[in-house]
C-alpha positions as CSV (number, residue, x, y, z in Angstrom):
1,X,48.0,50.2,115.4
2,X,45.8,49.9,118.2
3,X,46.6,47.6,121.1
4,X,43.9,44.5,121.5
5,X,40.8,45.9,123.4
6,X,42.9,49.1,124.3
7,X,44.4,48.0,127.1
8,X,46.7,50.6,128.7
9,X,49.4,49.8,130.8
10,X,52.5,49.0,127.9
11,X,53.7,52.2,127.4
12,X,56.6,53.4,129.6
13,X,60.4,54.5,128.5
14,X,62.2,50.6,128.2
15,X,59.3,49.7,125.9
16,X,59.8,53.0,124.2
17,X,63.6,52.5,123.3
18,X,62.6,48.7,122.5
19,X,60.1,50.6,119.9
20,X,62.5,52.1,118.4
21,X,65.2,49.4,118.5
22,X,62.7,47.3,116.3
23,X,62.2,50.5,114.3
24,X,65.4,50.8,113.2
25,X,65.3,47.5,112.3
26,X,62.6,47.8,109.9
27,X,63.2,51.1,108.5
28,X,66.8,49.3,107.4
29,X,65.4,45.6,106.5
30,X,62.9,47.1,104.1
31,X,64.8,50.6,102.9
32,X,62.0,53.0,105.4
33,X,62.3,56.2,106.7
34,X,59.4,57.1,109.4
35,X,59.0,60.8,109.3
36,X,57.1,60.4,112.5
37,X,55.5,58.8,115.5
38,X,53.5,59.0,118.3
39,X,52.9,55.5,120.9
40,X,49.9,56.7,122.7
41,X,48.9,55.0,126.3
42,X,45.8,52.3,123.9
43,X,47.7,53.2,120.2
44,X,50.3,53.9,118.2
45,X,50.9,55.9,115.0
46,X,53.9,56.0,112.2
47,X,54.3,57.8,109.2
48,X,56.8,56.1,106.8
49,X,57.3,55.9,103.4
50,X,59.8,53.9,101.4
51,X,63.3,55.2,100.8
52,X,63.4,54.8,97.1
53,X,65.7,51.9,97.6
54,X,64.5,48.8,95.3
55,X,62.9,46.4,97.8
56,X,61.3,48.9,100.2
57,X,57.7,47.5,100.7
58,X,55.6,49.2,103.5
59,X,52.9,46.4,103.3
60,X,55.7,43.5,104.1
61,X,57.6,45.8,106.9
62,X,54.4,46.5,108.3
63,X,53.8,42.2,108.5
64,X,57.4,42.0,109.9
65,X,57.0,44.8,112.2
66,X,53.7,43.6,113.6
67,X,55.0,40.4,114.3
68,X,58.0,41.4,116.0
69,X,56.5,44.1,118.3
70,X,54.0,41.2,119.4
71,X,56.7,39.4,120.2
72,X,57.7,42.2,123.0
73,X,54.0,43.0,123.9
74,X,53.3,39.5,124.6
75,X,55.2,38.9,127.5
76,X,54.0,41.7,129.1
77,X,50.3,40.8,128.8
78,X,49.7,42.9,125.6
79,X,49.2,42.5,121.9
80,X,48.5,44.6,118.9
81,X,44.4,43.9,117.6
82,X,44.1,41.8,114.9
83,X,43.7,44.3,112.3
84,X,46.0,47.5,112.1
85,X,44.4,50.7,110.3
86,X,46.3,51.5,107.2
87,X,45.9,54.6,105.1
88,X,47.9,55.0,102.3
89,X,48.3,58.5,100.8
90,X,46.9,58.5,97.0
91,X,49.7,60.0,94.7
92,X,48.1,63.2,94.8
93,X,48.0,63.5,98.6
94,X,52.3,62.7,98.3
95,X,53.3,66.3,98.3
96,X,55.9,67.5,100.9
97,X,53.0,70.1,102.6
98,X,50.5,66.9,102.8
99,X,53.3,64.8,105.0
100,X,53.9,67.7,107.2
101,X,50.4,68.4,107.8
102,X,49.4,65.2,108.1
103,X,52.4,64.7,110.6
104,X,51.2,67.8,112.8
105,X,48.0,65.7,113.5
106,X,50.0,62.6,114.2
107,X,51.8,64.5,116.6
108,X,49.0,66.1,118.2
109,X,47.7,63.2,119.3
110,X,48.8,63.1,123.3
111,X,47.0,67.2,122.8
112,X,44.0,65.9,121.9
113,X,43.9,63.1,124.4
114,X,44.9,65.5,127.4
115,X,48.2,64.1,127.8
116,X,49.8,67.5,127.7
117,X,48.5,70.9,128.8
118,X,48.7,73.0,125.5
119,X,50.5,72.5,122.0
120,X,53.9,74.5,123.4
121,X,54.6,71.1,125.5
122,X,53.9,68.4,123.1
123,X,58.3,68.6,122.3
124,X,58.2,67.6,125.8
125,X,55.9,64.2,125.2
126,X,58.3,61.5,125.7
127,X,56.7,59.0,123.1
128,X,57.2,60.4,120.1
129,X,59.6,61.1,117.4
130,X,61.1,60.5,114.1
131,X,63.5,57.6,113.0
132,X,66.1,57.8,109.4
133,X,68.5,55.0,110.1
134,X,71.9,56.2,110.1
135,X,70.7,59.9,110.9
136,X,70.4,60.0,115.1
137,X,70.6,63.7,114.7
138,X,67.2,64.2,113.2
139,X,64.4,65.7,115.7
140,X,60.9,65.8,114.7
141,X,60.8,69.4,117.3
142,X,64.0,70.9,115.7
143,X,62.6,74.0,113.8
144,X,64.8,72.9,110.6
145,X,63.6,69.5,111.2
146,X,61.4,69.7,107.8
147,X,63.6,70.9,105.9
148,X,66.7,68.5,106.5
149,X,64.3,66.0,106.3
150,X,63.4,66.8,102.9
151,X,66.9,66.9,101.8
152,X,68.2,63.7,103.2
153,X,64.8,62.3,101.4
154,X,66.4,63.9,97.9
155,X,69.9,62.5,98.6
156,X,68.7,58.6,99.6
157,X,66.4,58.8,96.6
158,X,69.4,60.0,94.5
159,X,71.9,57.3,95.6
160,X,69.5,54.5,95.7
């Protein structure tokens, strides 16, 4: 989701935890889990995919969280462009080693635009992350980070 006309300027650490206060939100309104994302100074990424609750629709969350993020940006002189960029995985592209790879390049992001000096400090990128609701403890640099993921993903999609 790109800001209109990629204006910079947005992106500091109260809009950050306002990000992911409306996240959270989401994620729990429309049964999400965003194994990543990266707000970038013009841009921002997410990765989610739907819980396996009934009800969890990324098309509607991604309405609803439009809207409400607007609703922050405005204020401050920004506002998302009209038309987001979505890419939704075929089923054969929905294997655990396609998420995590396509979540490396998510996360690369600030790399590639210079924001850090080599991949070794992208942990230390403030802007980015991962967000289960009711799992705080989940880091996106942990090493075990995939793994835990992947089992919490089994267990909601078992008790759904």
């Amino acid at each position: 989701m790109a800001i209109d006309r990629r204006k910079t300027g947005w992106l500091n650490s109260e809009l950050h935890f306002r990000f992911r206060e409306l996240l959270t939100h989401t994620a729990f309104r429309h049964h999400l889990i965003c194994l990543c994302y990266v707000l970038m100074p013009d841009y921002l990424h997410l990765i989610w995919m739907g819980s396996g609750a009934e009800g969890s629709d990324q098309r509607i969350a991604t309405r609803f969280f439009r809207k409400q993020l607007n609703r922050i940006l405005r204020p401050l002189g920004f506002e998302l462009q009209k038309q987001g960029h979505d890419h939704v995985l075929r089923e054969e592209a929905r294997k655990e080693s396609v998420f995590e790879t396509v979540a490396a390049y998510v996360l690369e992001n600030p790399l590639r635009a210079g924001l850090v000096g080599d991949a070794t400090e992208l942990r230390s990128y403030p802007f980015s992350g991962c967000l289960v609701p009711g799992y705080p403890e989940l880091d996106i640099w942990n090493d075990e980070y995939w793994n835990s993921f992947w089992k919490l993903c089994c267990k909601l999609r078992n008790t759904s």
